[in-house]
C-alpha positions as CSV (number, residue, x, y, z in Angstrom):
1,X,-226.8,-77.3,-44.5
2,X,-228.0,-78.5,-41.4
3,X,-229.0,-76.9,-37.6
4,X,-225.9,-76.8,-36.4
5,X,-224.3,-75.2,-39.6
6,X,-227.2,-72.5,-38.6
7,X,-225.9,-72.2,-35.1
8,X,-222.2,-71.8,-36.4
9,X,-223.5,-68.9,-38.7
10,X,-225.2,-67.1,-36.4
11,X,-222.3,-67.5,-33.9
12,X,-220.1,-65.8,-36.4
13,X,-221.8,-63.1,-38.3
14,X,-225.2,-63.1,-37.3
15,X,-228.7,-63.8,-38.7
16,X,-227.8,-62.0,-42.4
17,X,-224.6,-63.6,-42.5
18,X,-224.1,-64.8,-46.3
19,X,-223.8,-69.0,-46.5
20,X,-221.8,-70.9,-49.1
21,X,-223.2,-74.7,-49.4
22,X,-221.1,-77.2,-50.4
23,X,-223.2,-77.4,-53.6
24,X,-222.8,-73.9,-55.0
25,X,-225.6,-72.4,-53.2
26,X,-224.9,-69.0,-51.7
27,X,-227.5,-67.0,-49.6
28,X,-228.4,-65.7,-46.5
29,X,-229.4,-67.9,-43.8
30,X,-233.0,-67.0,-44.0
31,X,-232.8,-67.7,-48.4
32,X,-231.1,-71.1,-46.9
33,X,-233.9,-72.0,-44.4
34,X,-236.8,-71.1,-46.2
35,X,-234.9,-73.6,-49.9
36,X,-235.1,-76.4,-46.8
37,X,-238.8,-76.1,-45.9
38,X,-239.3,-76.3,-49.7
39,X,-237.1,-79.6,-49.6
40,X,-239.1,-80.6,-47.0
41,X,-236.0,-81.1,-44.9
42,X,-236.2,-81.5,-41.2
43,X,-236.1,-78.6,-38.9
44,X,-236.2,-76.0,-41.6
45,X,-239.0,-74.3,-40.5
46,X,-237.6,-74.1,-36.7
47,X,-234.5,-71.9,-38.4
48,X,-236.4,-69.7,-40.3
49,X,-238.8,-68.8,-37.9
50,X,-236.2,-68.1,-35.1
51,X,-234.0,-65.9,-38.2
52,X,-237.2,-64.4,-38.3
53,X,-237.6,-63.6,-34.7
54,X,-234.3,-62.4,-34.6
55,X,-234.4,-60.2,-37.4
56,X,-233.3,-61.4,-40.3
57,X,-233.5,-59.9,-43.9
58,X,-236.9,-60.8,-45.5
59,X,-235.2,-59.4,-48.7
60,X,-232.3,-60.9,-48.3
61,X,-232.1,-63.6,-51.5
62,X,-229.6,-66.0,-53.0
63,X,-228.1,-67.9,-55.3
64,X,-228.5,-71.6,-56.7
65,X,-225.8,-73.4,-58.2
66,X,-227.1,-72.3,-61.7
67,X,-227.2,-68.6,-60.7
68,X,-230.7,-68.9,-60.4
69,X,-231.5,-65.4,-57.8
70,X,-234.7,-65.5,-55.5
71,X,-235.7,-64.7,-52.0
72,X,-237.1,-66.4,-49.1
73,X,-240.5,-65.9,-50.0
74,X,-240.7,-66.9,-53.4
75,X,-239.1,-70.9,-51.8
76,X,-241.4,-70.6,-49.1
77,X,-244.3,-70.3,-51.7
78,X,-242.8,-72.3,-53.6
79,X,-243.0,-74.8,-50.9
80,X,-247.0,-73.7,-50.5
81,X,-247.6,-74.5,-54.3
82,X,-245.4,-77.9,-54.0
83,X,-248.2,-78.6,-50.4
84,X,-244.9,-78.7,-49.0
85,X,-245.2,-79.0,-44.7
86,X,-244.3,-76.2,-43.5
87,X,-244.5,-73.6,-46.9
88,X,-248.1,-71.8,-46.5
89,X,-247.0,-71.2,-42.7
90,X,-243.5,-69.6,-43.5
91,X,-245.1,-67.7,-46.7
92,X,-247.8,-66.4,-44.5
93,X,-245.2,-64.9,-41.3
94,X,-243.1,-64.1,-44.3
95,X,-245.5,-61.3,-45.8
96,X,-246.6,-60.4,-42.4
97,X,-243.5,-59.1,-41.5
98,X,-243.2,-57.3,-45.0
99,X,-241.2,-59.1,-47.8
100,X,-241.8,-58.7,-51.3
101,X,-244.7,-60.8,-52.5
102,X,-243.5,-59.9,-56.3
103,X,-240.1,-60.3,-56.2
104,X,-239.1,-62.8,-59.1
105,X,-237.2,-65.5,-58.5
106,X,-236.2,-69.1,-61.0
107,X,-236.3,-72.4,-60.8
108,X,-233.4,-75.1,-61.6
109,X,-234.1,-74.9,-64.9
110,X,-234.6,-70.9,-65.6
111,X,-238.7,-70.4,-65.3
112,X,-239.2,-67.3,-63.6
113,X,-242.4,-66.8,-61.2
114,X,-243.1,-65.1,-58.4
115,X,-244.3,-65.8,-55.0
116,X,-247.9,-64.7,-56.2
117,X,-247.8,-67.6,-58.8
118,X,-247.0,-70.1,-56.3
119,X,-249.2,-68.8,-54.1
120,X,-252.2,-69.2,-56.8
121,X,-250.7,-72.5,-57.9
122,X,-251.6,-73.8,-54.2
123,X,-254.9,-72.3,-54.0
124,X,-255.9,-73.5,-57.5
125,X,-254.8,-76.7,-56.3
126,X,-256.8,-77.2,-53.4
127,X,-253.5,-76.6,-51.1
């Protein structure tokens, strides 16, 4: 998903809107932005922190294309532990505005964590 697939979201059903991917992901648009800093992709920090601004869910999760569930948090952590650009910023405005920091979330191949874990795998990494 890129910017303007963002833009065409919010146009339609606002910042919680749900988003299908073409690969099987479903989630919300914040879930979507926050997977895109941890894939280091361009502009994904940008999106979640104006979904932030306007509100968006910090609950709100979704869905990989092996049913893996998690939430914004745990990718942005995720992206933290990974020294991802981008991840220790979002994970940081993420808990300031209140999500979950022990919500549980999996990875591609079924290893549960939570954002904590990330969070301590950057720290004890020197991240």
């Amino acid at each position: 998903m890129d910017f303007m697939d963002f833009i065409r979201v919010l146009g339609r059903g606002g910042v919680d809107a749900p988003v299908t991917q073409k690969n099987g992901m479903t989630g919300s648009p914040l879930w979507c932005a926050a997977m895109a800093v941890s894939d280091g992709e361009e502009g994904g920090m940008e999106v979640a922190k104006l979904l932030v601004e306007k509100g968006a869910d910090l609950k709100s999760g979704g869905r990989d294309g092996c049913g893996n569930e998690s939430s914004p948090l745990w990718w942005a952590s995720r992206a933290a532990g990974d020294g991802r650009v981008g991840g220790l910023e979002l994970a940081k405005l993420l808990v300031a505005k209140g999500a979950l920091v022990n919500a549980v979330g999996k990875d591609g191949v079924g290893h549960q964590s939570t954002p904590l874990w990330w969070a301590a795998t950057a720290v004890s990494g020197g991240k």
